[in-house]
Structure formats: structure tokens, C-alpha cells
C-alpha positions as CSV (number, residue, x, y, z in Angstrom):
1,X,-30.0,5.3,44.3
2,X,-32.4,4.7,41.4
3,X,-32.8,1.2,42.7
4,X,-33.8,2.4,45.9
5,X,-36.4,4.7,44.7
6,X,-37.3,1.9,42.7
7,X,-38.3,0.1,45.6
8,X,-39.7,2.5,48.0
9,X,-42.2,3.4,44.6
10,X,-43.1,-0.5,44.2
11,X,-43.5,-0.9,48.2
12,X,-45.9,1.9,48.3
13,X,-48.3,0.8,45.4
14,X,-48.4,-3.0,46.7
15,X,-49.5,-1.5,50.1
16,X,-51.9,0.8,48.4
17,X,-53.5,-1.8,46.2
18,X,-53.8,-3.7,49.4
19,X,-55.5,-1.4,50.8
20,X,-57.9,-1.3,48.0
21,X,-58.7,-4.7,48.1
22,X,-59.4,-4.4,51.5
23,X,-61.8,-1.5,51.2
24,X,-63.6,-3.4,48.3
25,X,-64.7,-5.9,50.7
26,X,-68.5,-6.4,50.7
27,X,-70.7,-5.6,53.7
28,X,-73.1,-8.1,53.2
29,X,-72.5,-11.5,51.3
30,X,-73.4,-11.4,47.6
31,X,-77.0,-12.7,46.2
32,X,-77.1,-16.2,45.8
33,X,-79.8,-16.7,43.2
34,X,-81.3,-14.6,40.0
35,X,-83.8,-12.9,42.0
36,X,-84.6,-11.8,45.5
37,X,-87.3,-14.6,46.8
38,X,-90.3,-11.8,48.5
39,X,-93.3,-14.0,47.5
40,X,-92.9,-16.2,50.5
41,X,-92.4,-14.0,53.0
42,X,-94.7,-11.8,52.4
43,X,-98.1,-14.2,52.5
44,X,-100.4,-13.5,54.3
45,X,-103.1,-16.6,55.2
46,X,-106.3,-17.2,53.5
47,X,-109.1,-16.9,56.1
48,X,-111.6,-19.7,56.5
49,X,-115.2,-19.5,55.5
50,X,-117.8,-18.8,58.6
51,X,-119.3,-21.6,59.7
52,X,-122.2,-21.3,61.9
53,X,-123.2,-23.9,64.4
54,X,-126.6,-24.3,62.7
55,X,-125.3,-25.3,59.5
56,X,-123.2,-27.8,60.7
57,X,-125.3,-30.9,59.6
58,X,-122.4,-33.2,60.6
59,X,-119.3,-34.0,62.2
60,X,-116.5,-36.6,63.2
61,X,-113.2,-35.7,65.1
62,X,-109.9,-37.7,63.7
63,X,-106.6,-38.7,64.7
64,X,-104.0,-38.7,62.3
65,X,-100.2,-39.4,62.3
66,X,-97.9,-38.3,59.6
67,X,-94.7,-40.4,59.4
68,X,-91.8,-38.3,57.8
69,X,-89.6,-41.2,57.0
70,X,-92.4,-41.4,53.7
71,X,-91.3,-40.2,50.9
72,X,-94.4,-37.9,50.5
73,X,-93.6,-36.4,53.7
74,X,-89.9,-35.8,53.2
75,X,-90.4,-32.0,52.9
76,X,-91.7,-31.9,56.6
77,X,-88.0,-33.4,57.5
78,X,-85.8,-31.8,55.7
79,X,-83.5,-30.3,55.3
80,X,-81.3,-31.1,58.0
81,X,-80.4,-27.2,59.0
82,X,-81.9,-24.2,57.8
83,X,-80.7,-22.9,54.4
84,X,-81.9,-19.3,53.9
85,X,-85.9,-19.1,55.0
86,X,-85.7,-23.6,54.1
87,X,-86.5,-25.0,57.4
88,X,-87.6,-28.4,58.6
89,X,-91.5,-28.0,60.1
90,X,-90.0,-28.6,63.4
91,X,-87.4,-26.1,63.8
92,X,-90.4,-23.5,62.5
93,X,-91.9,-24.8,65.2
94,X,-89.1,-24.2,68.0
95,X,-87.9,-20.9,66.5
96,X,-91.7,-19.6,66.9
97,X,-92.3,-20.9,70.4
98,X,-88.7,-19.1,71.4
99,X,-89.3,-16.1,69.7
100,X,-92.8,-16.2,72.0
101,X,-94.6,-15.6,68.3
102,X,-96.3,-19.7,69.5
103,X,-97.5,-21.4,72.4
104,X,-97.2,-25.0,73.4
105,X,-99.6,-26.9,75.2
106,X,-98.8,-30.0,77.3
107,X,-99.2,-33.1,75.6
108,X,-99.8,-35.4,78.6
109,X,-103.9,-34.7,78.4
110,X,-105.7,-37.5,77.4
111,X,-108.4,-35.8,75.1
112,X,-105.6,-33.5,73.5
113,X,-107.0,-30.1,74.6
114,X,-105.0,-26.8,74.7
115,X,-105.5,-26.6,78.3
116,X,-102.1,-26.0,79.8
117,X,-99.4,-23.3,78.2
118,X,-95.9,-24.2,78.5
119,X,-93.4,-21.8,78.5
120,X,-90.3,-22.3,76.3
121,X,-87.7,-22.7,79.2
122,X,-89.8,-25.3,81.0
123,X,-90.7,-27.1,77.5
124,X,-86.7,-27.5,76.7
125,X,-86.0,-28.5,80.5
126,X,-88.5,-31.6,79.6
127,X,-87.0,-32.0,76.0
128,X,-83.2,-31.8,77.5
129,X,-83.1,-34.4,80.5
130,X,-80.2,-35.5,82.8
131,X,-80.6,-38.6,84.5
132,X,-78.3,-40.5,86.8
133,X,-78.7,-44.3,86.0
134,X,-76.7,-47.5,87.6
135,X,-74.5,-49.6,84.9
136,X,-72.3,-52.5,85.7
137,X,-68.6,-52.8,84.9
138,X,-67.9,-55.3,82.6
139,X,-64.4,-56.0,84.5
140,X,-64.3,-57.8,87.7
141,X,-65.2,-57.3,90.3
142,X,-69.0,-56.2,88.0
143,X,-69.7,-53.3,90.3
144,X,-72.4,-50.7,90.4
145,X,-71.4,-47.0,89.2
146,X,-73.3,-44.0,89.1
147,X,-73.4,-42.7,85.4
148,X,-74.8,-39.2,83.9
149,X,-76.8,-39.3,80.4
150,X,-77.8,-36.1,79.5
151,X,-80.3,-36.2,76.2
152,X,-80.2,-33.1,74.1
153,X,-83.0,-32.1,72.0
154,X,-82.1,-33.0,68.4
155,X,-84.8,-31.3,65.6
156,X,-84.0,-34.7,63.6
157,X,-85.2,-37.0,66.3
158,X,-88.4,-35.6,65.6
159,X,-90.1,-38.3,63.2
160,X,-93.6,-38.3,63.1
161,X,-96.1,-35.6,63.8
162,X,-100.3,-36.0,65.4
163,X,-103.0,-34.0,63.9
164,X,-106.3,-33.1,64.9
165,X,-108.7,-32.0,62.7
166,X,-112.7,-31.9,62.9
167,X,-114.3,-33.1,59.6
168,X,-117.8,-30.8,59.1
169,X,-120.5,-31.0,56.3
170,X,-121.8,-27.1,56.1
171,X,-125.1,-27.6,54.5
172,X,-125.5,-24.1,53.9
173,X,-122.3,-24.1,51.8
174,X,-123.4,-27.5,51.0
175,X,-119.4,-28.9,51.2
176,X,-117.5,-31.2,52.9
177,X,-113.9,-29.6,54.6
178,X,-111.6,-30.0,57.2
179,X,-110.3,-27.7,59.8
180,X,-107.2,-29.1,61.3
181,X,-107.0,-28.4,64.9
182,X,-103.6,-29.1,66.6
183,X,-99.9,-30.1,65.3
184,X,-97.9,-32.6,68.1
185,X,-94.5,-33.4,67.3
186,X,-93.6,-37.0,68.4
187,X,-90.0,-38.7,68.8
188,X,-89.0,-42.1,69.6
189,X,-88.6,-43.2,73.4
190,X,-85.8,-45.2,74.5
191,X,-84.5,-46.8,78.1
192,X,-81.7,-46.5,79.4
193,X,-79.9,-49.5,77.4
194,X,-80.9,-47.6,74.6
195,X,-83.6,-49.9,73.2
196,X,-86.8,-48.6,71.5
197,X,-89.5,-48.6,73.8
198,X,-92.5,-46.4,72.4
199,X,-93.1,-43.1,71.3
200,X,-93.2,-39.7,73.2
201,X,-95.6,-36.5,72.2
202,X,-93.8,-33.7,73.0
203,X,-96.5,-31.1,72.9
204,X,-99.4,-29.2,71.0
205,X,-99.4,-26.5,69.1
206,X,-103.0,-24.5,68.2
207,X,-102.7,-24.7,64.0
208,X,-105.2,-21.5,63.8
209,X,-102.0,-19.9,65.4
210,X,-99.5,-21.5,63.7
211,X,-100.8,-20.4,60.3
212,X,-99.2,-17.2,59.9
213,X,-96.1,-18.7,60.8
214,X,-96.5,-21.7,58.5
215,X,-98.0,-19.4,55.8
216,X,-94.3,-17.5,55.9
217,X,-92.1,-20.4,56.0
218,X,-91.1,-22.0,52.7
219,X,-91.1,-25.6,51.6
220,X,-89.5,-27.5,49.2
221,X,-91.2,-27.9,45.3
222,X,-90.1,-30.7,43.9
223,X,-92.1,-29.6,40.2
224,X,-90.6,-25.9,40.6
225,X,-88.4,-24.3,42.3
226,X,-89.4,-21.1,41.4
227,X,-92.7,-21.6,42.7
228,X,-92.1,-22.7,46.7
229,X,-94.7,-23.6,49.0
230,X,-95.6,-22.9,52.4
231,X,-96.3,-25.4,55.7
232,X,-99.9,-23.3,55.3
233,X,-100.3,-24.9,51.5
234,X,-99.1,-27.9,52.1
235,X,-101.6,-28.2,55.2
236,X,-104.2,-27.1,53.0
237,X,-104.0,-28.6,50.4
238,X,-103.5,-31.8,52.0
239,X,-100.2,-32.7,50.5
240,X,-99.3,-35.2,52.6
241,X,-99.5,-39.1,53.5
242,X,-101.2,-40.0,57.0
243,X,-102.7,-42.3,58.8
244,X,-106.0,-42.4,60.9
245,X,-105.0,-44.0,64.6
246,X,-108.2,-42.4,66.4
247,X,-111.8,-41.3,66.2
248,X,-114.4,-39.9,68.5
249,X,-115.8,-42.6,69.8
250,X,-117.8,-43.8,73.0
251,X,-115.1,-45.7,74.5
252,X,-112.1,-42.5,73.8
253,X,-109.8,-45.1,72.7
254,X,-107.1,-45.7,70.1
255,X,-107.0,-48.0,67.3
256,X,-104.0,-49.5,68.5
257,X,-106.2,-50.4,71.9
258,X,-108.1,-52.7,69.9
259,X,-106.8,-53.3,66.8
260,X,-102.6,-54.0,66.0
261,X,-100.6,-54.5,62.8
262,X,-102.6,-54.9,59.7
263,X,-106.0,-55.3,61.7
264,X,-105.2,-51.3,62.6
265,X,-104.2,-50.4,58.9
266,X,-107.3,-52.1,57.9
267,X,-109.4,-50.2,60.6
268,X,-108.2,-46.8,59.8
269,X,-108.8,-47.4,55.8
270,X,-112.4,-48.7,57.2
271,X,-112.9,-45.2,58.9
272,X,-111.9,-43.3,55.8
273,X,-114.1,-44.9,53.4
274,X,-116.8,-44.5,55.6
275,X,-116.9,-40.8,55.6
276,X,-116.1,-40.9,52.0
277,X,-119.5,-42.6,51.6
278,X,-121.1,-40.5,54.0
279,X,-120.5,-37.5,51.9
280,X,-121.0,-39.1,48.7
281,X,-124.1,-40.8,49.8
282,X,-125.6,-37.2,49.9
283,X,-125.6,-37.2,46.3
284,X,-128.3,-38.1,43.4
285,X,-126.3,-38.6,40.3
């Protein structure tokens, strides 16, 4: 009889400490780090300084593409998915224009101008395609068959991004500064054998209304990880590796329609230097 009570007694505290450790359970996932990071999300962007049109004493429009695959521009690519407020600049970019927080502009203009919005739906029905293609068997007797290929919008495929920017010498602040205009995000093009054949712009994006987005999403330190930066500082700051593949010019072309391989690096260090000397040139030392 003693045995039995025995048992009924240990019965009834395993089920009550089970119980326990059940209620102990923790709404919300512990803190992963020392400290709660704030500083991030709550920046706010620093305004730009007026500039009139009557003080602009100069001005030249650029081009520029960043290449992610260098390694200066490895924080714009990674990481691969979003870790906390850590998110690739393209995937920013998508959650903002889904949220409705963004607008895209189409990317098939010439001259690059915000002229026509896109909304998000019709933007992923041009990034998510289904085609219907012909392929031959490879099995006698080498007919035709319909196939489907359906291409998904992968953030990764996403290696290079445009930039427009207008380069202005304020001669009543008596400084040379950019203003960068526009962000496109640009992914490889392939056929339907799969071989590379070009690159597609997907679409713009206004950077004056970006920035309070960028300024709020956090990127990668590689001196401190304590202090993280923003897309708005790294944009700023001009932390990144690009190259110039356009100017104003008479003819609207691209370097590339007159210029290829190291003839077109060559040209776009040529355009560089020459506003470097323009500003410098100013000077009396």
C-alpha cells in the first residue's frame, strides 16, 4: 500500500514539474547580443545643403555602375537572407516597394527619368516570367515539344547596380559635391539555352526617397561591429568602388557605343580625372 502511494506521490510531482517547465517557456526568443541595437533604427537623414540655381557655376551628369562581385562592394550583396535588421540593398529595396513605403520607375526610358510608376504587382509580373519555348528531344525521332520555364525572382541574381548622380560646383559654398539621383538594380540576361546574353535594368528608384529607408537599414562594419552603418552612409560617404559607363554628352550615348574593353576603362578613368582637374584647377596654391 505504501508502494502505491509511493507512486501516485512521484506521478503527481513529475507531472507538476512538467507543467512548470512548460509554463516557464518564453514568449519571445531571448536577446541575442549584449545590448539592444536602437542607434540604427532610429536615424533619421541628414538634409542636404540648399542649392540655388544661381550658384550653380557648374555641372556634369554621370553614369556609374557598381559591380557587387568586388570586394569593396560585398556589403551591398550580402548577406544572403536577412539576419535581424542585416539585409542585402536589394531586398531593402523590394521590402520598401511592397510595403508601398517606395516607388519604382520603369527602366526601359532611354534618358533614365522617373517618368512612369510601377506598381509592385506589375513590377514582380515582369521580374517573374513564364515562357513557353520549343526544345528538341535528344531521342529519335528529335521532335519538337512545348516546354514551360518559369524564372523566379531571386534577390542574389541581382549583381550590379546604376547610379545617377549630378556633380555641381556651388560657388556660393564654394565646394564641389554630389547628389546621387537614382539606384537601378541590374541582373544578368539569359536565352533560352541558358547562355549569357547581356544585362537587364530592372527599374529605378528616386534615391531622395529612398534615403529614409537606406538611412534605417544597417550594413555590415568590417572595422566595428559595434558601430554599423547605413545604405545612407555608405552612399554618402562614397564607400564604394564604381565605374563611370556614361556622361552627358551631345550624342546621349554610352561608353560602351564607342569605346569596349580597356579602351572603355581607359575612357571612364579619362572622365574622372577631368573633373578632378576641373575642380582643382579653381585653386591658386
Amino acid at each position: 500500500m505504501k508502494s502505491l502511494i509511493l507512486a501516485f506521490v512521484i506521478v503527481g510531482l513529475s507531472a507538476l514539474c512538467t507543467t512548470e517547465s512548460y509554463a516557464q517557456v518564453p514568449d519571445s526568443p531571448p536577446r541575442d547580443a549584449v545590448y539592444d541595437r536602437q542607434h540604427i533604427l532610429e536615424r533619421n537623414t541628414i538634409p542636404y545643403a540648399y542649392v540655388r540655381e544661381a550658384d550653380v557655376m557648374w555641372m556634369k551628369r554621370i553614369w556609374r555602375v557598381i559591380d557587387l562581385r568586388e570586394k569593396m562592394n560585398q556589403p551591398f550583396y550580402y548577406p544572403e537572407y536577412p539576419y535581424s535588421n542585416w539585409r542585402n540593398l536589394i531586398t531593402v529595396i523590394m521590402d520598401a516597394l511592397k510595403e508601398g513605403t517606395l516607388t519604382a520607375y520603369d527602366a526601359s526610358s532611354p534618358t533614365d527619368e522617373f517618368l512612369v510608376p510601377i506598381h509592385y504587382q506589375e513590377l514582380m509580373q515582369r521580374l517573374e516570367r513564364t515562357e513557353t519555348v520549343q526544345m528538341q528531344r535528344a531521342d529519335p525521332p528529335y521532335d519538337l515539344y512545348d516546354t514551360i520555364i518559369e524564372t523566379r525572382f531571386n534577390a542574389m541574381d541581382v549583381k550590379r547596380f546604376r547610379i545617377k548622380e549630378d556633380w555641381v560646383f556651388d560657388k556660393q559654398r564654394s565646394v564641389m559635391e554630389v547628389r546621387i539621383l537614382g539606384i537601378c538594380p541590374v541582373r544578368d540576361s539569359y536565352d533560352e539555352r541558358g547562355e549569357l546574353r547581356g544585362v537587364e535594368p530592372l527599374f529605378w528608384i528616386y534615391f531622395p526617397e529612398a534615403r529614409p529607408i537606406f538611412a534605417q537599414a544597417e550594413v555590415f562594419n568590417r572595422n566595428n561591429s559595434a558601430q554599423r552603418l547605413s545604405y545612407d552612409d555608405v552612399f554618402l560617404k562614397r564607400l564604394f568602388a564604381s565605374i563611370i559607363y556614361k556622361e552627358d554628352n551631345v550624342y546621349d550615348r554610352q561608353i560602351s557605343e564607342y569605346a569596349t574593353g580597356l579602351d572603355a576603362l581607359l575612357e571612364a578613368e579619362k572622365i574622372k580625372n577631368e573633373m578632378f582637374l576641373w575642380e582643382t584647377d579653381l585653386w591658386e596654391y
